[in-house]
C-alpha positions in Angstrom: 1.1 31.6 -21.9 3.6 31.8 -18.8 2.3 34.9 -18.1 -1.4 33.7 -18.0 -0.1 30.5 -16.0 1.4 32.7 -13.4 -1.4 34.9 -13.0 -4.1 31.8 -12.7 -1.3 29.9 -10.5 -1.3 33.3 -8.0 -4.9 33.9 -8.5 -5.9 35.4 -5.1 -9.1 33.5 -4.6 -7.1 30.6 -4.1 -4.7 31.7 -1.5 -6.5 33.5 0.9 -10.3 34.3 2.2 -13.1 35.8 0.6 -12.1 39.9 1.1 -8.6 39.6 0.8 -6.0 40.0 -1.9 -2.3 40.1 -2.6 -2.8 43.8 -2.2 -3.0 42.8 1.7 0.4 41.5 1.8 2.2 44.1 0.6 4.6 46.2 3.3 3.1 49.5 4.7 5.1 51.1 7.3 7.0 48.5 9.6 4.8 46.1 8.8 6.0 44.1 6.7 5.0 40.3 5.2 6.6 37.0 3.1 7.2 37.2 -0.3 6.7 34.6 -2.4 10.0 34.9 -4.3 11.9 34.0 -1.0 11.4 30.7 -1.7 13.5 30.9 -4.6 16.3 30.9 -2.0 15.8 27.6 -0.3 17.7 26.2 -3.9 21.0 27.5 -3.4 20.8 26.9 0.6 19.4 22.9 0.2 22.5 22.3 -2.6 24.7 24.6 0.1 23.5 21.9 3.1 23.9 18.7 0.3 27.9 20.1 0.8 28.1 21.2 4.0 26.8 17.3 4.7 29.3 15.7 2.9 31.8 17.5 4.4 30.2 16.6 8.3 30.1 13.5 7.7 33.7 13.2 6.1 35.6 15.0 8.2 33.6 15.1 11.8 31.1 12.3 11.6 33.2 9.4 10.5 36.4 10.1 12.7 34.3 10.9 16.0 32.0 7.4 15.0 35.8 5.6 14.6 36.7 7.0 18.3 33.6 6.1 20.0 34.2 2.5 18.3 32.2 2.2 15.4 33.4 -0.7 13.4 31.9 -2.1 9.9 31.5 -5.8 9.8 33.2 -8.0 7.6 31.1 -8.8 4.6 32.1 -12.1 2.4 32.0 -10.8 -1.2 30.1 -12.9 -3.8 32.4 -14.0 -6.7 32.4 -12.2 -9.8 29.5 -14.2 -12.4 28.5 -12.2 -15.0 24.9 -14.7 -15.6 24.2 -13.9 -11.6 24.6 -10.6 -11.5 22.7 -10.0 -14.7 20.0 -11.6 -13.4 20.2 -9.6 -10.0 20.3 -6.3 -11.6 17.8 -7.0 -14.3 15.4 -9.0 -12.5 15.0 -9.9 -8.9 17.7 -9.9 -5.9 15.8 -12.7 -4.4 15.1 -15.1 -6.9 12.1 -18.0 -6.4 12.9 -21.5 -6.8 12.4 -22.0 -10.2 14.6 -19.4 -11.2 17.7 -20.6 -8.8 17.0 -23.8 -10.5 17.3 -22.4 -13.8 20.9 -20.2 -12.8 22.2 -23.1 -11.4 22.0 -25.0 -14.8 23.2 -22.4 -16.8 26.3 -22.1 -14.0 26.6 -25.5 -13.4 26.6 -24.9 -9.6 24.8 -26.2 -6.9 21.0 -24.7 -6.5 22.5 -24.0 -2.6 25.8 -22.4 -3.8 23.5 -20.2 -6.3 21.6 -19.4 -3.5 24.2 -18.1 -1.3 26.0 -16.4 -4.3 22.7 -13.7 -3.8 22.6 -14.0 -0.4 26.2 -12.3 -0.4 25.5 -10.0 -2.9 22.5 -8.0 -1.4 24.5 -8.1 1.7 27.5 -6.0 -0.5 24.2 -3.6 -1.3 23.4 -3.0 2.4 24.9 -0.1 3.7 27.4 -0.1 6.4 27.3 0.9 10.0 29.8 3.3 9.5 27.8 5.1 7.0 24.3 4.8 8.7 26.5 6.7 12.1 27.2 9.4 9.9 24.1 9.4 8.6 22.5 9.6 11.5 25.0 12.1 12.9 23.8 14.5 10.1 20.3 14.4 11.3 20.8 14.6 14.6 22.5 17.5 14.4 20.2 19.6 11.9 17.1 18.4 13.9 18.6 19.4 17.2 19.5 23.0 15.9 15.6 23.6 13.9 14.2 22.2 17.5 16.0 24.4 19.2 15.3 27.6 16.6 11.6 26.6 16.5 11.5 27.4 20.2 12.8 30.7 20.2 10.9 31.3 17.4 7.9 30.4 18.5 8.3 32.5 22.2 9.8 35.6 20.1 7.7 35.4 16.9 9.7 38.4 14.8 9.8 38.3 11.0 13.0 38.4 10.9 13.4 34.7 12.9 10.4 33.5 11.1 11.9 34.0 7.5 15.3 31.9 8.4 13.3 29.7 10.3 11.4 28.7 6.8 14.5 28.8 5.3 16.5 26.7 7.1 13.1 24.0 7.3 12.6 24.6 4.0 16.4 24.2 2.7 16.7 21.0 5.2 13.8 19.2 3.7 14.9 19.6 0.0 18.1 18.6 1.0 17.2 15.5 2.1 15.0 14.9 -1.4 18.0 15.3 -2.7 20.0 12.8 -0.9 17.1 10.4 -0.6 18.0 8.0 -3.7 22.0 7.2 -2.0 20.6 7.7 1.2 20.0 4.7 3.6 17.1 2.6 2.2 14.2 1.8 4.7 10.9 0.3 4.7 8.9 2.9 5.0 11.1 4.4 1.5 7.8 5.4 -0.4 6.0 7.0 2.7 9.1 8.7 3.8 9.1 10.3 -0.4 5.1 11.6 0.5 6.3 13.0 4.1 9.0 15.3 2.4 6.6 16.3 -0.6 3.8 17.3 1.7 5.9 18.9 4.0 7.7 21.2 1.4 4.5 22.4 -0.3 2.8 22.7 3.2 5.4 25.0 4.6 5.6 26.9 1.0 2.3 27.1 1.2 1.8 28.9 4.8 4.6 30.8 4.2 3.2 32.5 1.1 -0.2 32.7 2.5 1.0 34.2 5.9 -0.3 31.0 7.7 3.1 31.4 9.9 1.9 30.6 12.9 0.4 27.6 12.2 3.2 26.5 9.8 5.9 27.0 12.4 4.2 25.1 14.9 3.7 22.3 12.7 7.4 22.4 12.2 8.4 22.5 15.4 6.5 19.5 16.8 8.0 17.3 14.1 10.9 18.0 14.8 10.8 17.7 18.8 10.4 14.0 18.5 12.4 13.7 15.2 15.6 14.7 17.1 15.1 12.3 19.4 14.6 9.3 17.3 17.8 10.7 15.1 19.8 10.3 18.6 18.3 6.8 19.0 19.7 5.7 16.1 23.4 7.1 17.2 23.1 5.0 20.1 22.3 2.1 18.9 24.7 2.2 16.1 27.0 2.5 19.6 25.6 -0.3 20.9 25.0 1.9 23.8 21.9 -0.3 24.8 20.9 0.7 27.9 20.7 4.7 26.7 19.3 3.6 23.7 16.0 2.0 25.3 15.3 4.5 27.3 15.8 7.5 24.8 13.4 5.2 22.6 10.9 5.2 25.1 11.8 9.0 25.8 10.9 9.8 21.3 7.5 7.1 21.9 6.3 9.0 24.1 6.8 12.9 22.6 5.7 11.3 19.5 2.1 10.0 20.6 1.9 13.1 22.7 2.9 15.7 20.1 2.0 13.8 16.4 -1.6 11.8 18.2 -2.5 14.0 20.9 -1.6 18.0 20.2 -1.0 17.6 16.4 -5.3 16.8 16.0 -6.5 18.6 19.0 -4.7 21.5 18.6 -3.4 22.1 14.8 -6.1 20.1 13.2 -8.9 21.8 15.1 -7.5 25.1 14.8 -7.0 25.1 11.0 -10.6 23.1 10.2 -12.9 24.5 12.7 -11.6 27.6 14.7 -10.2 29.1 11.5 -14.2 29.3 10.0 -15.3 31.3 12.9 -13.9 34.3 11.5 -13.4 33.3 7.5 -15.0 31.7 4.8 -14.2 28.4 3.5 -11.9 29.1 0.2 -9.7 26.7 -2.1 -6.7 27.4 0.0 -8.6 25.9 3.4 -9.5 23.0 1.9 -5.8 22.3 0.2 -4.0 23.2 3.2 -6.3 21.2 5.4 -5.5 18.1 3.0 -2.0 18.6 3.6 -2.2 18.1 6.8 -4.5 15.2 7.1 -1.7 13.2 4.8 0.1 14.2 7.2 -1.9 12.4 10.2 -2.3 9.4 8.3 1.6 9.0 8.0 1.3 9.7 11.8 -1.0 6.8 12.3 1.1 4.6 9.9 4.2 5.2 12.0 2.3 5.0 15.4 1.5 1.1 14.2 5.4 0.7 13.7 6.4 2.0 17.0 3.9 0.1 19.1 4.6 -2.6 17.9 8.6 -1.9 18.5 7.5 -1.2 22.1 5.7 -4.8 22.1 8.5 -6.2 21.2 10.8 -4.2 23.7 7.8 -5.3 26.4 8.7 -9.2 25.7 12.5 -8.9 25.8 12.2 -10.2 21.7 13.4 -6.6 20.3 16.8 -7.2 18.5 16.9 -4.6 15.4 17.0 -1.3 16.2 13.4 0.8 17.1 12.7 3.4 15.4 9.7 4.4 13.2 11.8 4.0 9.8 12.8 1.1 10.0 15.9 -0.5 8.4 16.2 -3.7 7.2 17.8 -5.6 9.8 21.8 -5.9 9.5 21.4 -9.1 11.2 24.1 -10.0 8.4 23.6 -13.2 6.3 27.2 -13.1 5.6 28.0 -13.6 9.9 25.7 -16.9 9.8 27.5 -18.2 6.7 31.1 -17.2 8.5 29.8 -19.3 11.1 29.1 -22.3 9.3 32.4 -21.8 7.1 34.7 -22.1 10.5 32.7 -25.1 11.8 32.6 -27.2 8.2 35.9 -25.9 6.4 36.2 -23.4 3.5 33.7 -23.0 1.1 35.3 -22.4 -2.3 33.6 -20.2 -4.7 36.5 -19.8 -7.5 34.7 -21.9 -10.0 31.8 -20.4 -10.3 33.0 -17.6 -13.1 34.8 -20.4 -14.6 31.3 -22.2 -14.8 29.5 -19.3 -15.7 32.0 -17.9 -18.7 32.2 -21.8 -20.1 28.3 -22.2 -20.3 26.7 -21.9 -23.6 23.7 -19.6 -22.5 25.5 -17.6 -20.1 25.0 -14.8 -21.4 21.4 -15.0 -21.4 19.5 -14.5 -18.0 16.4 -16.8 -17.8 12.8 -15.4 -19.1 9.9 -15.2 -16.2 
């Protein structure tokens, strides 16, 4: 049964034009062409870069962030309350009024103290700056180096280049599948998820059907505004404000011009119309072409999102930082509350495990 899956999956007729077969790609002289079976390599190298990261960030990233003055903020802990934090794990981290209502009850707390008690908690789950720098750091660096390698690549075109070029692309992008879950959360979480998913099988997919051209221009102007929106982020985390703006208005610009501009006139044209002038329509035209129209889409969707950061940056109101995957703003709750705790006194919190172990139901987290 494998045997006939991996025959059908490798069936000719879906990889390549009407005429030609895998008997095409094999080697003949100094010619030679990408195997399938390399691909099998970009597992060890993505688990080698989930390492090599760690080891960045630990030992390069986080001491060069603590020189150039990176500083995590103080965050005010919420009390240990086993009913609370039930309810936050099993249920919402933003409960509605009815059930803040219900938890105060069961607490015997104010509904306001209730309130804050989950205001401090998701602000415990956000991460720090200190760990989106080196985060940030990471990608910077890996984006830099594959804009850099796509160049050469794409001026000196050898095999040779072109293999570690997938490779590294390749490795990168699994990598960060990887990481994705203890990663920094943003907004745009789920569309990030399809971006990596289409980009791996795309780039598998031109690398096995010789489509390198193509693929590693795809690659390359990706990354060419990636890079540049991975630095903005290192400034801001700075607070370097005035390099930050206009490096963000530096990666708007490459972005509309490479993902709006030369991704569709150029790549999209090429692979749905110019390709046909000398093949056939076949399965793997049709697949590849889908690929990269979810692609454009996620182009559009992040276009939206960095126009209207520019809007904002227009009317002076811009105050999180811009960049096309978002972050919930670390405008911390906690810093507001600190506020109002130095102007009206201390705000005591021990009783409310005391509450929450004496009350009858506190166990039990309420019902929606």
């Amino acid at each position: 049964m494998v045997l006939s899956l991996g025959k059908w999956f490798w069936w000719h007729e879906y990889w390549f034009p009407p005429g030609f077969t895998w008997e095409d790609m094999k080697e003949s002289g100094s010619i030679s062409y990408p195997k399938p079976r390399d691909l099998l390599n970009i597992i060890p190298y993505a688990l080698l870069l989930v390492g090599v990261r760690y080891l960045f960030q630990r030992f390069i990233a986080l001491p060069l962030g603590r020189k150039l003055g990176v500083r995590d903020k103080v965050r005010l802990n919420a009390p240990p309350s086993p009913v609370l934090e039930t309810f936050y794990a099993t249920h919402s981290k933003k409960p509605k009024e009815g059930h803040l209502i219900s938890l105060s009850k069961q607490c015997d707390l104010p509904t306001r103290k209730v309130e804050r008690w989950f205001r401090y908690r998701r602000n415990q789950d956000k991460p720090s700056l200190t760990t989106k720098f080196c985060e940030a750091s990471w990608s910077s660096l890996c984006y830099l180096i594959s804009f850099c390698t796509g160049l050469v690549v794409l001026y000196d075109p050898l095999q040779h280049s072109v293999y570690w070029y997938y490779m590294m692309e390749l490795s990168f992008a699994l990598s960060l599948t990887f990481t994705m879950a203890f990663d920094v959360k943003r907004k745009d979480f789920k569309e990030q998820m399809v971006h990596h998913t289409t980009t791996i099988i795309l780039i598998s997919f031109s690398y096995c059907a010789n489509y390198l051209r193509i693929g590693s221009l795809v690659m390359l102007l990706h990354v060419s505004s990636t890079f540049l929106l991975e630095l903005t982020k290192l400034l801001h985390y700075l607070n370097w404000r005035h390099a930050r703006d206009l490096l963000f208005l530096t990666f708007s610009f490459v972005f509309f011009v490479t993902r709006l501009i030369v991704f569709p006139c150029r790549v999209l044209y090429t692979s749905f119309y110019s390709s046909m002038e000398q093949y056939q329509p076949f399965f793997g035209y049709y697949f590849m072409n889908a690929l990269l129209m979810v692609l454009q889409l996620l182009h559009v969707f992040w276009a939206k999102l960095i126009i209207h950061m520019i809007y904002k940056f227009i009317n002076g109101t811009m105050k999180n930082d811009a960049r096309s995957d978002t972050e919930e703003s670390d405008e911390s709750e906690e810093e507001q509350e600190q506020n109002k705790k130095e102007k009206n006194g201390t705000m005591h919190f021990g009783n409310v495990t005391k509450n929450c172990s004496q009350s009858n139901v506190a166990q039990q987290s309420p019902s929606h």
